[in-house]
N, C-alpha and C positions, 0 to 999 in steps of 0.2 A: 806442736804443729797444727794443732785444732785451730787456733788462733790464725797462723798461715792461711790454711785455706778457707776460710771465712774472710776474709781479708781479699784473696785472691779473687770468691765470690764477687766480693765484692764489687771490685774492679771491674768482673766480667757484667758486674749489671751496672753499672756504671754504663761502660762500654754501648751496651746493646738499648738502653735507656738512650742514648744521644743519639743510634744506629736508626731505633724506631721513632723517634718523637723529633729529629732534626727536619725531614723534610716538611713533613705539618704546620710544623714552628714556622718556619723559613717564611712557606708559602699565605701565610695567613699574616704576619710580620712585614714581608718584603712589600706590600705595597703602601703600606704608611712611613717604613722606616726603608732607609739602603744600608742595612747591616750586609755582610758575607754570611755564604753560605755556614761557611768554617768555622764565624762567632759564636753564631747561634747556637751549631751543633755545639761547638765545646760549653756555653756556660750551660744544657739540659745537663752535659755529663758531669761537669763543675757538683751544680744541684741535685743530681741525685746521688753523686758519690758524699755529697754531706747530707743529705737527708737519711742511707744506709747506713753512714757513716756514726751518726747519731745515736741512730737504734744499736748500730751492732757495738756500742763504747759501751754500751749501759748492759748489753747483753751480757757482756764478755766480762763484765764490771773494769772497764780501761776508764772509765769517765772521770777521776780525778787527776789532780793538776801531776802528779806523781807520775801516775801512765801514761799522759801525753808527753810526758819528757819536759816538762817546766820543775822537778819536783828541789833541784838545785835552791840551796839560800840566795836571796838577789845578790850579796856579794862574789859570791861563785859565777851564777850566772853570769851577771857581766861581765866579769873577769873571761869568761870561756867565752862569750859573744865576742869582745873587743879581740881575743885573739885569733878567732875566725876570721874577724875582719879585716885585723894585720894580717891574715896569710892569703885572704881571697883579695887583698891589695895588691901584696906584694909578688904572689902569682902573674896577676893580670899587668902587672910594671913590667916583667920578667915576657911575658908575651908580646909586649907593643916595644919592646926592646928590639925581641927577636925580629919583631915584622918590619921597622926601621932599618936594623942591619942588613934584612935580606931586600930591602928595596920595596916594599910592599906597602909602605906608609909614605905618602910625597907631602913636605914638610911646606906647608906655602905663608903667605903672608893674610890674614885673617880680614874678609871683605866689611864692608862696616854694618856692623848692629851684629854681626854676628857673638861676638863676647856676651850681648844680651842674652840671645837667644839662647844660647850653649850653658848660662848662667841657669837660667830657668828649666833647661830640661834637664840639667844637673841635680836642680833641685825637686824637679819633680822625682827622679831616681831614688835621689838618697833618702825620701819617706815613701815611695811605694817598694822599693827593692826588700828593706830589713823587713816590712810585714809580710809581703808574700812570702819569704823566705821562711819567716817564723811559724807562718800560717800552712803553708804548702809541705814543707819540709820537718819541722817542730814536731807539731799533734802528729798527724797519721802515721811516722816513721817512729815516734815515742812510743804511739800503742801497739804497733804492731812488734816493734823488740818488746817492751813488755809483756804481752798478748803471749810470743812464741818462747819469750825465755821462762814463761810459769811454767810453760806445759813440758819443754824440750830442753832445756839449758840456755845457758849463755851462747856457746857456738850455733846451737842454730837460731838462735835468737837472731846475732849478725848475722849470719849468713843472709837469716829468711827475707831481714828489713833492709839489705842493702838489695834486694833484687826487686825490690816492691819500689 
């Protein structure tokens, strides 16, 4: 559980990190660039929850590929990715089903260039989606069950990382 609330720290200064340093950023920022207010604040908290993030891996000793949750043989791995990716498919098949049937999807005739466009941000999806996934979800939900199951067990290992 030591692990947990180090983690939790964490977050909370993450948090108070974009809390205090978003308006500053913003207003020093916003006359050269027209970012949102919102960007800005989330990537200070982005950056500090990996610069904390960093320190507390090594502190904690989480910093190998083991305790980020990589520690799988690539044929494992893949295997267990590809199948995340058949069910986070066939999930979302399973939901644009639903929203078809219940009328919430209007089916129309596709105006021109559009197949382009739809093509392209398709692709931009399917190479940003699996890294932030990997990146956001992977490491810090890897160290943190690692982190909580040394100290506390398995159960609260899940517990701790599914509410982080």
């Amino acid at each position: 559980m030591r692990a947990l609330a180090w983690f939790l720290g964490l977050f909370v200064f993450a948090l108070a990190a974009a809390a205090l340093l978003a308006w500053p950023a913003w207003t020093l920022l916003h006359p050269h660039f027209d970012f949102p207010f919102h960007r800005i604040a989330e990537r200070i908290g982005m950056l500090a929850l990996l610069a904390g993030f960093l320190l507390l891996a090594r502190r904690l000793r989480l910093a190998d590929r083991a305790s980020l949750g990589y520690g799988l043989p690539r044929r494992a791995f893949l295997r267990e990715l590809g199948l995340g990716a058949a069910i986070g498919v066939a999930s979302m098949a399973g939901v644009v089903a639903l929203m078809a049937a219940l009328g919430l999807i209007e089916w129309t005739a596709p105006e021109p260039g559009a197949r382009r466009r739809l093509g392209g941000g398709v692709g931009r999806c399917a190479r940003s989606g699996p890294l932030g996934g990997l990146r956001e979800e992977g490491a810090p939900g890897g160290a943190v069950h690692r982190g909580a199951g040394r100290g506390s067990g398995r159960r609260a290992a899940v517990l701790g990382s599914a509410r982080l």
